[in-house]
C-alpha positions in Angstrom: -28.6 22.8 -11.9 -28.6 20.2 -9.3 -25.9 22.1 -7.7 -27.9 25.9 -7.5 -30.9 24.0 -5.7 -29.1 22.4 -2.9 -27.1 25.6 -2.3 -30.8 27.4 -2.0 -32.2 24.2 0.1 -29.4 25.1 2.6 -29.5 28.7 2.4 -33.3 28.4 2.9 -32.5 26.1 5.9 -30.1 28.4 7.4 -32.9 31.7 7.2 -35.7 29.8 8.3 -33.5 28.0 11.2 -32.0 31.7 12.1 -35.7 33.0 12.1 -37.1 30.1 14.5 -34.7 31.2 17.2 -36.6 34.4 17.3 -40.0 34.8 19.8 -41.5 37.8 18.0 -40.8 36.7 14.2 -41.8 33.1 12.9 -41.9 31.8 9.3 -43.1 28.8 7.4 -40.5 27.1 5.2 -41.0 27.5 1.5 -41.3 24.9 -1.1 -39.8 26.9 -3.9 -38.7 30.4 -5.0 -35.8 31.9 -2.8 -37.7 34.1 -0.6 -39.1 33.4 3.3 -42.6 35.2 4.2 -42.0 35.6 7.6 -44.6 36.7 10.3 -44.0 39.5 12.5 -47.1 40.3 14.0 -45.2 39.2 18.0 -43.1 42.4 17.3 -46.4 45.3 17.5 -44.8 46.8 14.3 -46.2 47.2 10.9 -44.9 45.4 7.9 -43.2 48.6 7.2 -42.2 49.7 10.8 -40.8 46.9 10.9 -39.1 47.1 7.4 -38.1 51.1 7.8 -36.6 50.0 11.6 -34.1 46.4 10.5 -32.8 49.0 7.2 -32.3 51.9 9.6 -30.8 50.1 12.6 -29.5 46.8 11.0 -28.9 47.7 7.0 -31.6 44.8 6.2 -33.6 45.3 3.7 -36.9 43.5 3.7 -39.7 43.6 1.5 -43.4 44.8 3.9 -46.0 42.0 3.4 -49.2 44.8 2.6 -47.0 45.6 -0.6 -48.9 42.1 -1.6 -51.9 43.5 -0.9 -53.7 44.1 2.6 -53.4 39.9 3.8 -49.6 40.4 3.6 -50.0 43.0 6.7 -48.0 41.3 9.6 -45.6 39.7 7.2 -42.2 40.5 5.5 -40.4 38.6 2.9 -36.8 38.0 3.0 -34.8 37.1 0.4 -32.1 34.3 0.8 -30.5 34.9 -2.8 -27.1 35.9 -0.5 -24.0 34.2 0.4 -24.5 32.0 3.9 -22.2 34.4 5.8 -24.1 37.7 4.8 -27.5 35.9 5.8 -25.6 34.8 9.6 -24.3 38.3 9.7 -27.9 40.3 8.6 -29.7 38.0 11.5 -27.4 38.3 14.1 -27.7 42.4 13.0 -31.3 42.0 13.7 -31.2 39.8 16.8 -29.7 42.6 18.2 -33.0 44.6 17.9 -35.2 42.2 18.9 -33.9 39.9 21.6 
């Protein structure tokens, strides 16, 4: 429905907009689905350092980019099926880690 989309559009808004304000992690913003492949090569960590670290330290859970195959390596997707307040509270879990 017309409805679900525009509450994605935001919530992809809001992910993308949380992960600009970082220097190590960047993302382009997707067209469709309801996932952000974000890049975090800036942070030295692999896909699933990086992963194994935001669960451990933040209780994120991200999906490693090589788990796509070896291209994804520097990349982690991110899923924005959540509610607007867990997504602020996840990043500001992470920001903690990496700024």
């Amino acid at each position: 429905s017309q409805m679900m989309m525009s509450t994605f559009e935001e919530r992809r808004n809001l992910i993308c907009d949380r992960i600009d304000k970082f220097s190590s992690i960047s993302c382009i913003r997707p067209n469709g689905a309801f996932y952000v492949f974000a890049n975090i090569e800036k942070t030295q960590l692999s896909s699933e350092e990086f992963c194994d670290l935001i669960l451990d330290s933040a209780g994120v859970a991200a999906c490693p980019g090589n788990f796509f195959g070896s291209s994804g390596e520097g990349f982690v997707r991110f899923c924005f099926a959540n509610s607007s307040q867990r997504i602020h509270s996840a990043f500001d879990r992470i920001g903690k880690l990496f700024e």
